[in-house]
Every structure is written in C-alpha cells, then in structure tokens.
C-alpha positions in Angstrom: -215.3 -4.6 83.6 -211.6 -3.7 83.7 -209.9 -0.8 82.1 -208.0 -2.4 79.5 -210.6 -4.3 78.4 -211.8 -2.1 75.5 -207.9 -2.8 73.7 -208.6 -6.6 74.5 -212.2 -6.8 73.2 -211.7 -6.7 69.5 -208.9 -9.5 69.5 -211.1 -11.7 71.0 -213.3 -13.1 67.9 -209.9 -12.6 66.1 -208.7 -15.5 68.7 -211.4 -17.3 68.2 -210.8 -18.0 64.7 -207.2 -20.0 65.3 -207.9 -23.3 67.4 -204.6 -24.7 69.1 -205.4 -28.3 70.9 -203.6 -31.4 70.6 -204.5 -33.3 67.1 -207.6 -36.5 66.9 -210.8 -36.5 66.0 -212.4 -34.4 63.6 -213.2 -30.9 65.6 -216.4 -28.6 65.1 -214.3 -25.1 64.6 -217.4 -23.3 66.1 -217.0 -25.2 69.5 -212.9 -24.3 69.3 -214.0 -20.8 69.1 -216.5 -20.3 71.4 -214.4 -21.9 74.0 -210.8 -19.9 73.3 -213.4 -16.9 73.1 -214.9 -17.5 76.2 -211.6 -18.5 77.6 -209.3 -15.3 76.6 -212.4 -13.1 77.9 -213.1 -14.7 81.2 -209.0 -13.9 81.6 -209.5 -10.6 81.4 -212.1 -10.0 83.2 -211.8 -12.0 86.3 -207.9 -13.2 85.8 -206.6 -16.7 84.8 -207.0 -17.9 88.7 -210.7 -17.7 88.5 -211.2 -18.6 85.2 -212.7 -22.4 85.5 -213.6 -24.9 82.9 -217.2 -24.3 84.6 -217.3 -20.3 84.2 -216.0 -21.4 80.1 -218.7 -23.9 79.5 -221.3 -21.1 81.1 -219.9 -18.4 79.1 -219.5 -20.2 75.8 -222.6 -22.4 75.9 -220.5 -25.4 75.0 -221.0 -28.7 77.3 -218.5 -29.5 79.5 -217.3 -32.9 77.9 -216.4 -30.9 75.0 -214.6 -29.0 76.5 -212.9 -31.6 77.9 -212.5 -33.6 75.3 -210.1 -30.8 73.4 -208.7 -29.7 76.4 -208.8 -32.3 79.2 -207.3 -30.0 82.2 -207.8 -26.5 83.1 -204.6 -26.0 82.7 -204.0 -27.0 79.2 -207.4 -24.9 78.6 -205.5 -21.9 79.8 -202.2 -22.8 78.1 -203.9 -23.3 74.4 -205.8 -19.5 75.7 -201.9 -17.6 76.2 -201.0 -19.3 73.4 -203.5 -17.7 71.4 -202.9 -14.4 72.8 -199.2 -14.8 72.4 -200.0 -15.8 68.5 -197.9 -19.0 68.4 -197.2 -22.3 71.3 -194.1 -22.9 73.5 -191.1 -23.6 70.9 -189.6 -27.7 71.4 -186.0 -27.3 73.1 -183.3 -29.3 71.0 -180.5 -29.7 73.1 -177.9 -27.4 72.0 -178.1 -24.9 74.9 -176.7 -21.9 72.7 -179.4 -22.7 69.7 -182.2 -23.0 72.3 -181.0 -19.3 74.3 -181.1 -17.7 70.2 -184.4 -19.3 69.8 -185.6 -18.2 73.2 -184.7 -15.0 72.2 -186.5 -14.9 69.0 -189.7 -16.1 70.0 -190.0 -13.8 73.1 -189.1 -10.8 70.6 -191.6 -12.1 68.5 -194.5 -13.0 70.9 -193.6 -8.9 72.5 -194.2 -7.6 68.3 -198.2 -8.9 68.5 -200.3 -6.6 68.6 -203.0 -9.0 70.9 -200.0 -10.0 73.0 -199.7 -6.3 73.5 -203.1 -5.5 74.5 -203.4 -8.2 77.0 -199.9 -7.3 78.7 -201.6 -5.4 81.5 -203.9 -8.3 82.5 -200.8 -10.5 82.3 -199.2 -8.2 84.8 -201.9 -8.0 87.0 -202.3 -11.7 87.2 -198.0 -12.3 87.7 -198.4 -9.3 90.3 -200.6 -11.4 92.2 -198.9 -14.8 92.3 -195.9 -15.5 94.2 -193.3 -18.2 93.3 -192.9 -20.8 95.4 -190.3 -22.9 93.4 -188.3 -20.7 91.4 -191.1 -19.1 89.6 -194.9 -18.7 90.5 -197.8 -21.0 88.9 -199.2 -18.0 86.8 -195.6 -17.2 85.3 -195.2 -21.3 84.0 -198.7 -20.6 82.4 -197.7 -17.5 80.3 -194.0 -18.3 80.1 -193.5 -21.9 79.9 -190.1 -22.4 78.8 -189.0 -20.0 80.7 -188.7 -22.9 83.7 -187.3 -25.5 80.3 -184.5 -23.2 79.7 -183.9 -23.0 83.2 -183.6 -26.7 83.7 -182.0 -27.1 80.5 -178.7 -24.6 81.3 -178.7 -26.4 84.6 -178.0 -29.7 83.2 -175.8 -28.8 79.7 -174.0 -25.3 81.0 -170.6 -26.7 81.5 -170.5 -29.1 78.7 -171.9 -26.4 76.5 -168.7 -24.3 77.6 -171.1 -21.8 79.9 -170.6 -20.6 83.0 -172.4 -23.5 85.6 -171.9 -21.3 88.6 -174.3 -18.8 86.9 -178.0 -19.3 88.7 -180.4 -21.0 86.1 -183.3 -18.7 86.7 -181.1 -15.7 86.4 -180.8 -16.7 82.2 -184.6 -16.6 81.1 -185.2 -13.9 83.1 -182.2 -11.6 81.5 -183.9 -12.6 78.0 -187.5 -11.8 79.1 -186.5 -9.1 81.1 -184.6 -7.3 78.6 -187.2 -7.9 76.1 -189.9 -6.5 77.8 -187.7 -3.1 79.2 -187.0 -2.5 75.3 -190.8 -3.1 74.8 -191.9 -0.3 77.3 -189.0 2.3 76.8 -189.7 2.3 73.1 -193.7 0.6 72.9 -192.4 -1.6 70.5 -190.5 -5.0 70.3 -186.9 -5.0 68.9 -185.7 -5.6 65.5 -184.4 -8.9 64.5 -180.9 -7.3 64.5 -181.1 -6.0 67.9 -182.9 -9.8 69.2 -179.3 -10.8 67.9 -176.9 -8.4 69.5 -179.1 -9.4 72.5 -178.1 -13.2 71.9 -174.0 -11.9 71.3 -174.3 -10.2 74.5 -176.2 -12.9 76.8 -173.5 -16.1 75.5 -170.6 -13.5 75.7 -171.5 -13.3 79.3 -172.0 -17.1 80.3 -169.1 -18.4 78.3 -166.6 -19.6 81.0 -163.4 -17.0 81.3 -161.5 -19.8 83.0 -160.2 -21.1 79.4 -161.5 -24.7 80.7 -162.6 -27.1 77.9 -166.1 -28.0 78.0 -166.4 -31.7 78.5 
C-alpha cells in the first residue's frame, strides 16, 4: 500500500456518497458508490494507468454492464473518479476568452481549497511524473486537468480578436494559472483567497493584452 494512502482512505466513502455520470435511467446510488469507491481506491493504490474497468468491477462487486452502462469508457470512469476527488466537473467554456481565463482561475483555486483534492495530490503527482506528453500535454494530465488543453485551444483560436497577445504559446496560459496556483498551494499549504485568485487574473490579462495598441478585430 502506498504512503499516502492513510490521508486518502477516509475520503473514500465520503466520495462514494456523490455520484457524477451523465443523466437517464433511474440509478441504484449503492452501485454509483461502490464503483467511484472502488475507482478513487484502485487510483491510489496502483495509479490511474492500471486502474481497469475489470480491476473496478473485481473490487466493487458490481457487474461489468453496470458499470458500463453509467460509464461506458474507462476513460469517462476515471474522469467522473478526478472529478470526485477534485469535488466538482470540468466548468463549460463560453466563448469570451477573458471570462473563461477568470473562471479557469476560480475553479482551479477552488478544486486546490479541498481537502480530498489535497490528500490525493501526491498520487496525482506520481501518476503526471510518470506520463510524458506527446501532444502538448500527456494522456494522464487531460484526465486530471481537462480544460487545461480547452483553454489552450480556445486562446489559440479567439486571442487576437479578444485583444490578446496571439504570438504568446497556447500551452504557456493554463499552465501559468495551474502553475501559480499550485506554487501558492505548497509555499503556504493552503489555496489562495478569492482576492488573491483575482489579482492573479489582473496580472495574467495585463500580460497577454497586446502592447502594440492594435484593435482587436
């Protein structure tokens, strides 16, 4: 068992209790939680590469086709998991670049402030550790960061219309708000204030708004 595991254990029947799959038929909560129990655990333990929809339906006693039927990939299995941990889903993007970066910003300030999200940090890092991007960002990072790749995409496309700087590499802007976020999380071992997630925002737009005094289009 890993060290680490001890913080993690308690949170998992907390997990358990909060289902997060897409919306039909009526669902048995019991199965929900002995799956995202089973789920969050085998993550821990043995990391979300090795964590199968076969090692879930062993460890939760649940048959496979409902499992399945909730959850019909692994990967959306291990995406409703993070999402427990992280105590709330991947936020829509809208279109407005600038109200999407403040929102990016909240939420990531917000996930850093849960306690669970907390405790399972070092298994996150081990995982991230392990993985190595091949396009920009690694498989394991688009599990436990999802928008982070959005946001990317999104600058990419609206950054000079939105009055930003274009030239600026996409990547580099998600990973200045989850970067910062996370060094303010281990210098202090808390997450920022709401005030401070805003001076964060000021200072992130001060520094892509274009300083050529171009209109945006």
């Amino acid at each position: 068992m890993l060290r680490g595991m001890s913080a993690i254990r308690p949170t998992v029947k907390r997990l358990a209790s909060v289902p997060l799959a897409a919306p039909g038929r009526p669902r048995d909560a019991s199965a929900d939680g002995a799956i995202m129990e089973a789920t969050v655990a085998l993550i821990s333990e043995v990391g979300m590469e090795k964590t199968t929809v076969s090692a879930v339906v062993a460890r939760s006693g649940v048959a496979r086709a409902t499992v399945y039927r909730r959850w019909p990939t692994r990967e959306a299995l291990i995406e409703a998991a993070l999402s427990q941990v992280k105590g709330r889903p991947p936020f829509p993007l809208s279109g407005d670049l600038e109200a999407d970066l403040t929102r990016a910003v909240e939420q990531v300030r917000s996930v850093f402030a849960e306690p669970t999200f907390q405790a399972f940090l070092p298994i996150l890092v081990r995982d991230l550790l392990r993985d190595r991007a091949v396009d920009g960002v690694s498989a394991t990072f688009d599990s436990v960061a999802p928008n982070a790749r959005r946001i990317s995409e999104e600058y990419e496309r609206l950054a000079k219309s939105a009055g930003l700087r274009p030239e600026v590499d996409s990547l580099v802007v998600p990973n200045v708000i989850v970067g910062t976020l996370l060094a303010c999380l281990l210098s202090t071992g808390r997450s920022v204030s709401k005030d401070t997630g805003a001076q964060i925002v000021d200072v992130l737009l001060n520094g892509l708004r274009r300083r050529d005094g171009a209109a945006s289009d």
